[in-house]
NUBA-665032 format. One line per 5 residues: number of its first residue (from 1); their letters; for each residue x, y, z of C-alpha. Coordinates in pm, whole numbers, plus 50000, padded with zeros to 5 digits. Each point is the difference from the previous one (the first is absolute). Example, Ala and Ser with C-alpha at 12.3 -4.5 7.8 and 13.67 -1.06 7.14 Angstrom:
1	AS	51230,49550,50780  50137,50344,49934
REM end
This chain:
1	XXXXX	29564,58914,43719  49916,49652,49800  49807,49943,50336  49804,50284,50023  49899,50023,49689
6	XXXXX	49897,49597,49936  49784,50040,50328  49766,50293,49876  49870,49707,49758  49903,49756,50302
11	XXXXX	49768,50332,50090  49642,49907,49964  49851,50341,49985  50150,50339,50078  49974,50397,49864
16	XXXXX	50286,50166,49812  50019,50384,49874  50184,50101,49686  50163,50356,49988  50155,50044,49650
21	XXXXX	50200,50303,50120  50140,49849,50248  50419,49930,49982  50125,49649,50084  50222,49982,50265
26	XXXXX	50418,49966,49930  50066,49616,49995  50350,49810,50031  49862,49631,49947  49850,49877,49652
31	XXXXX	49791,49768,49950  50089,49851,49668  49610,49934,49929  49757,50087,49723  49621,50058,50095
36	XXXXX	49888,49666,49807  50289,49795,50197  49866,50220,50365  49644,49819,49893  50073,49656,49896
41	XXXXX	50274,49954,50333  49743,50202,50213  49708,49785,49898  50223,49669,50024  50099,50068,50371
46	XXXXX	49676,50091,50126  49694,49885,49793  49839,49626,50035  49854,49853,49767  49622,50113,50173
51	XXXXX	50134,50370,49966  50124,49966,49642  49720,49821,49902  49771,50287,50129  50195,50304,49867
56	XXXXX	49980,49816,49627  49642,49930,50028  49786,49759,49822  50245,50011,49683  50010,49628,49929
61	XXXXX	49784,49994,49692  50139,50347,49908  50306,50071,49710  50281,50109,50088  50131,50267,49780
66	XXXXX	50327,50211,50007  49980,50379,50024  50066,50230,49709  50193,50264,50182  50381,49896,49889
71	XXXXX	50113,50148,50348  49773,49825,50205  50038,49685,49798  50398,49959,49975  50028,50125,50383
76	XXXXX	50298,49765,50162  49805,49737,50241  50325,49795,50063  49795,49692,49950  50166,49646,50053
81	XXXXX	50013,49737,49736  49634,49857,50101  49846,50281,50008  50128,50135,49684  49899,49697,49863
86	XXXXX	49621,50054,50092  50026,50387,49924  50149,49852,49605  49678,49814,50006  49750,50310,49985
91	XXXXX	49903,50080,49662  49671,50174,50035  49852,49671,49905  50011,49778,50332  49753,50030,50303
96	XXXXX	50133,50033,50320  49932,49647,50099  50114,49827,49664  50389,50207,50129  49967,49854,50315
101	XXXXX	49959,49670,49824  50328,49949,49905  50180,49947,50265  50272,50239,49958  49903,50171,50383
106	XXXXX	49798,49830,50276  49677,50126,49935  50005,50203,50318  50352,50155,49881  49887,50090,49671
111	XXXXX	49683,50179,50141  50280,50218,50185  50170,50043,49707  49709,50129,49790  49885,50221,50326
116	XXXXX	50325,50161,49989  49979,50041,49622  49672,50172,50028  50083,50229,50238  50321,50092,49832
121	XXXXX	49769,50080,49684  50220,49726,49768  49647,49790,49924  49603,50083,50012  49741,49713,50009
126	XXXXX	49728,50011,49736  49718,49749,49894  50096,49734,49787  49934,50009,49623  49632,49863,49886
131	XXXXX	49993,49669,49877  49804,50105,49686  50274,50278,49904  50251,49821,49705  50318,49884,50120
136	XXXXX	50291,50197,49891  50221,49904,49743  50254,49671,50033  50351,50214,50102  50249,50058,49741
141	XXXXX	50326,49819,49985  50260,50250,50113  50242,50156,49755  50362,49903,50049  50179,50156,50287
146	XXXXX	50224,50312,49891  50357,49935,50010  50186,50167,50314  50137,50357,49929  50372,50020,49970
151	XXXXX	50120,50092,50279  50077,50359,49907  49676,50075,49936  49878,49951,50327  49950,50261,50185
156	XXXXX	50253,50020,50276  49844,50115,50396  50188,50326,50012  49844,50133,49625  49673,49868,50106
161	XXXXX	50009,50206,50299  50109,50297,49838  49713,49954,49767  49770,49968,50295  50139,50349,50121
166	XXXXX	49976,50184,49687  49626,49848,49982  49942,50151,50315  50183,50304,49970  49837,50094,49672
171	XXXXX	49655,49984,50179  50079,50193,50270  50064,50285,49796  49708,49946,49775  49769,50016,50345
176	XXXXX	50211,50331,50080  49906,50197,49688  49633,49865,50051  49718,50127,50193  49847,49842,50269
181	XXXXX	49728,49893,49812  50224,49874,49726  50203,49826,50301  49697,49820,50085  49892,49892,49665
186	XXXXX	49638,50206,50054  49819,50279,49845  50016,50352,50086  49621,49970,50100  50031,49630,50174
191	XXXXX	49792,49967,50290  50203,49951,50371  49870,49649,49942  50163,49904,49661  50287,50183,50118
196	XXXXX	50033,49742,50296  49958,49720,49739  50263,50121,49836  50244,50016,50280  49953,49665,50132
201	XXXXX	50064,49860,49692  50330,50180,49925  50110,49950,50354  49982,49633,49985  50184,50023,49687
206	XXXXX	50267,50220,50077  50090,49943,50343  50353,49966,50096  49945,49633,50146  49969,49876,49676
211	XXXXX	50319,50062,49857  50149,49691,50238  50285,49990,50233  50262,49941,49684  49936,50356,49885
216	XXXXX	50242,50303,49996  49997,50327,50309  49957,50140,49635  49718,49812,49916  49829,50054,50275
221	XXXXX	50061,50364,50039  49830,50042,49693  49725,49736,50058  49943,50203,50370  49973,50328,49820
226	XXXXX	49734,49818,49737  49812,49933,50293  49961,50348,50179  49948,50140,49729  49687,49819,49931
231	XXXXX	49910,50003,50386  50066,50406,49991  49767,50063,49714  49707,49753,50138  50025,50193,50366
236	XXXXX	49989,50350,49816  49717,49866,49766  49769,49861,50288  50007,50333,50190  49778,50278,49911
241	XXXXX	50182,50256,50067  50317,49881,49884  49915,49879,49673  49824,50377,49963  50320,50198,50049
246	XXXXX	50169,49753,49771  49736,50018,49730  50097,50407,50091  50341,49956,49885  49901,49787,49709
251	XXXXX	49807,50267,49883  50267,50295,50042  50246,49734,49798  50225,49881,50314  50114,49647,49900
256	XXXXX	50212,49788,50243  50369,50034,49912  50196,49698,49876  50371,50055,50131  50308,49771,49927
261	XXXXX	49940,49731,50295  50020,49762,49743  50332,50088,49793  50120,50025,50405  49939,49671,50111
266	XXXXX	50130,49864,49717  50331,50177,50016  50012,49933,50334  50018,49600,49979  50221,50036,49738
271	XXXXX	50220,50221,50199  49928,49703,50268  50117,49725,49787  50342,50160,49945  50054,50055,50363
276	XXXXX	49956,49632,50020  50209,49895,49747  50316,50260,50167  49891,49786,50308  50130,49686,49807
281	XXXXX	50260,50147,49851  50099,50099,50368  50012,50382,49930  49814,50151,50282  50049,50335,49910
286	XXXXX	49810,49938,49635  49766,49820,50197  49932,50296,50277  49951,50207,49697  49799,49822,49788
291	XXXXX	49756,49912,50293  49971,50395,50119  49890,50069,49698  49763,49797,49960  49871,50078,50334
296	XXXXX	50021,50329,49900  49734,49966,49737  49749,49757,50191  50061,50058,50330  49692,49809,50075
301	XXXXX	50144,49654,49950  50163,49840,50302  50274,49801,49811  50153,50260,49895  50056,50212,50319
306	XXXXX	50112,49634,50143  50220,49949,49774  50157,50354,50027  50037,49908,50341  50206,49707,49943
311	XXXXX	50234,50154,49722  50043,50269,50238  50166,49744,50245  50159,49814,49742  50155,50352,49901
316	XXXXX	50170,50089,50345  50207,49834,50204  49882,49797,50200  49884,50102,50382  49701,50186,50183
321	XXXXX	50090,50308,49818  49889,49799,49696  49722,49856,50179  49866,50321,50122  50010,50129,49645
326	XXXXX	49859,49671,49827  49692,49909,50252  49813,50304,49960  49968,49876,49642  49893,49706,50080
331	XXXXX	49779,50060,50251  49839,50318,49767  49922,49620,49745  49867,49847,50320  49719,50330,50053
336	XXXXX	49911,50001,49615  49932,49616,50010  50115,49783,50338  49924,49659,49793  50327,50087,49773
341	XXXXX	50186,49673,50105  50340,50149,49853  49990,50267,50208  50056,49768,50335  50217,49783,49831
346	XXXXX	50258,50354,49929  49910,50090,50385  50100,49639,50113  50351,49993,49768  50095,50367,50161
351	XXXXX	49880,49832,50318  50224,49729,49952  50301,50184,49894  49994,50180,50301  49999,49725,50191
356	XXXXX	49637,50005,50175  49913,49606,49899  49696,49980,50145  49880,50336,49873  50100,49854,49634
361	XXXXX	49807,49683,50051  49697,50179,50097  50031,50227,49745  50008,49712,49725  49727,49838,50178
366	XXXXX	49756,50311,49922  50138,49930,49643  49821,49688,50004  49695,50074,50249  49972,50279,49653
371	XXXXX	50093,49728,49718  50015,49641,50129  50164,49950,49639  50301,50250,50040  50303,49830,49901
376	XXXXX	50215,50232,50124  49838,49993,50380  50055,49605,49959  50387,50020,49900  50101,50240,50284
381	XXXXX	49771,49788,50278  50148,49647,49844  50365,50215,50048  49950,50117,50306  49870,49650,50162
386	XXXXX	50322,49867,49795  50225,50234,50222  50116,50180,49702  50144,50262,50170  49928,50285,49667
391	XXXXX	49729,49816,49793  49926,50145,49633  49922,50377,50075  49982,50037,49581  50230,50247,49794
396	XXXXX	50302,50085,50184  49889,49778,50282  50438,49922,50145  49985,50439,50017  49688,50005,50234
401	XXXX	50128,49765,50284  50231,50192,50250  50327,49816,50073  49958,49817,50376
REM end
């Protein structure tokens, strides 16, 4: 995948056709990539120093100046030591050719480095100041640095992910009991053009990409909704006729209904996090009943039904009448979202237990095709090329493995 994405940059020319309502195909293998890392390692393999002098332009005598836009600006470019070193060095101040002066990158290097930055959107070139315009004032000496929170007051991940949820939640239910226009930020009387506007700013801003791979199914249920939500009222806004039987129901004092999705979700991951606390406390039967429910009120995260799967088999005992109950489960995780790298790694343990080796193997290999950082997929592979004939299979693992 690496390779056939890196070699669309060696292309000199070519046509491409965006289709915003178009659905991306199901994918098993992640790339662990952000945009601004895709451009810098793209731009690395295959531009020369002719090429990324040409793309940049005659910018030599021009400042470089970083953009304004905080989520352009911050983006994660997985820059190495010298090249952070020359990106530290732009401060809106220095020409292109007084950063290439330092030395930090070959010159030819850090005109790929500034290319990539460009096209990412981090930086903008801009004429330098003129000479007769006053100097700014001789920096301040920096104030003291604050002493380091105590430890209890720093916010630990699992609060600061709840925080991000209840950000998110509490806008999607603001954007419910709004109207499209109020969705989109516009007038009632906004022109099909300002309503555009409007939605490519909020898209960029709200789309689910941004949240990061670190963030919750919760998270990023919400953040999803967010984003169709503003996509929904921008393609009924933009058509004629459908913006005039909404503006119909406006009018006759139809508003869009706000429903309990939120309290839901939330109830179901807390309902989640109990089943996986019975899980460590080895009671499967708290833990099949914990995850149901919670499956039960958001059936549309994956986890969950995987995890009923797995409770289920933890549940019975053990054999391919267990199997046959638990896989469906599973597999029902494996429709919703076929990149849920727990999911294979329950398949490959029943696998396993039932003593199909190879079946197990591949199954924990998906795991990692899915999440080449599942730890779990990388303890039952280590076991198994150990010879350890049960590996971990988690709570209640002994229970799972049929005698010989």
């Amino acid at each position: 995948m690496e390779q056939k994405l890196f070699d669309v940059f060696a292309w000199t020319e070519g046509q491409y056709r965006f289709n915003p309502r178009a659905e991306m195909p199901a994918m098993q293998v992640a790339l662990e990539l952000t945009p601004a890392k895709i451009l810098l390692e793209g731009i690395k393999r295959s531009c020369d120093a002719d090429r990324a002098r040409k793309g940049l332009g005659p910018v030599d005598g021009l400042v470089v100046h970083l953009t304004d836009d905080p989520l352009d600006r911050f983006q994660d470019m997985g820059l190495d030591p010298e090249e952070a070193q020359l990106y530290a060095l732009i401060d809106g101040k220095r020409t292109v050719a007084e950063l290439l002066s330092f030395g930090a990158l070959h010159p030819d290097d850090g005109r790929k480095l500034l290319y990539a930055l460009r096209c990412a959107n981090m930086v903008h070139f801009g004429p330098p100041l003129p000479a007769t315009q006053p100097q700014p004032a001789a920096p301040q000496p920096r104030p003291p640095p604050l002493p380091d929170l105590p430890e209890r007051a720093v916010p630990e991940p699992e609060l600061l992910q709840r925080r991000q949820i209840e950000r998110l939640a509490a806008r999607a239910q603001d954007l419910r009991r709004a109207t499209l226009f109020e969705v989109l930020g516009v007038h009632p009387d906004a022109t099909e053009l300002e309503v555009r506007y409007a939605f490519a700013g909020l898209a960029k801003e709200a789309h689910p990409d941004r949240l990061g791979p670190d963030a919750s199914a919760e998270a990023r249920a919400f953040a999803e909704e967010i984003f169709q939500q503003i996509t929904s009222a921008h393609e009924t806004l933009i058509d004629r006729q459908k913006r005039a039987e909404y503006e119909m129901q406006l009018h006759n004092g139809v508003r869009r209904s706000d429903g309990d999705e939120v309290s839901r979700i939330l109830e179901a991951e807390q309902r989640f996090r109990e089943g996986e606390k019975h899980l460590l406390d080895n009671d499967a039967a708290g833990a099949l009943r914990a995850f149901t429910e919670a499956a039960r009120l958001y059936p549309e995260e994956a986890e969950f039904h995987a995890c009923v799967g797995w409770a289920t088999w933890l549940s019975l005992a053990p054999g391919e009448g267990a199997a046959a109950q638990a896989r469906p489960l599973i597999d029902k995780a494996l429709r919703l979202n076929p990149r849920i790298d727990r999911a294979y790694v329950f398949r490959g343990r029943i696998a396993r237990a039932l003593g199909r080796a190879q079946e197990a193997v591949a199954e924990f290999e998906k795991a990692l095709l899915c999440n080449p950082a599942c730890a779990e997929a990388l303890r039952e592979l280590n076991l198994a090329d150990a010879g350890s004939p049960q590996g971990v299979a988690g709570p209640a693992a002994d229970e799972r493995v049929p005698p010989a």
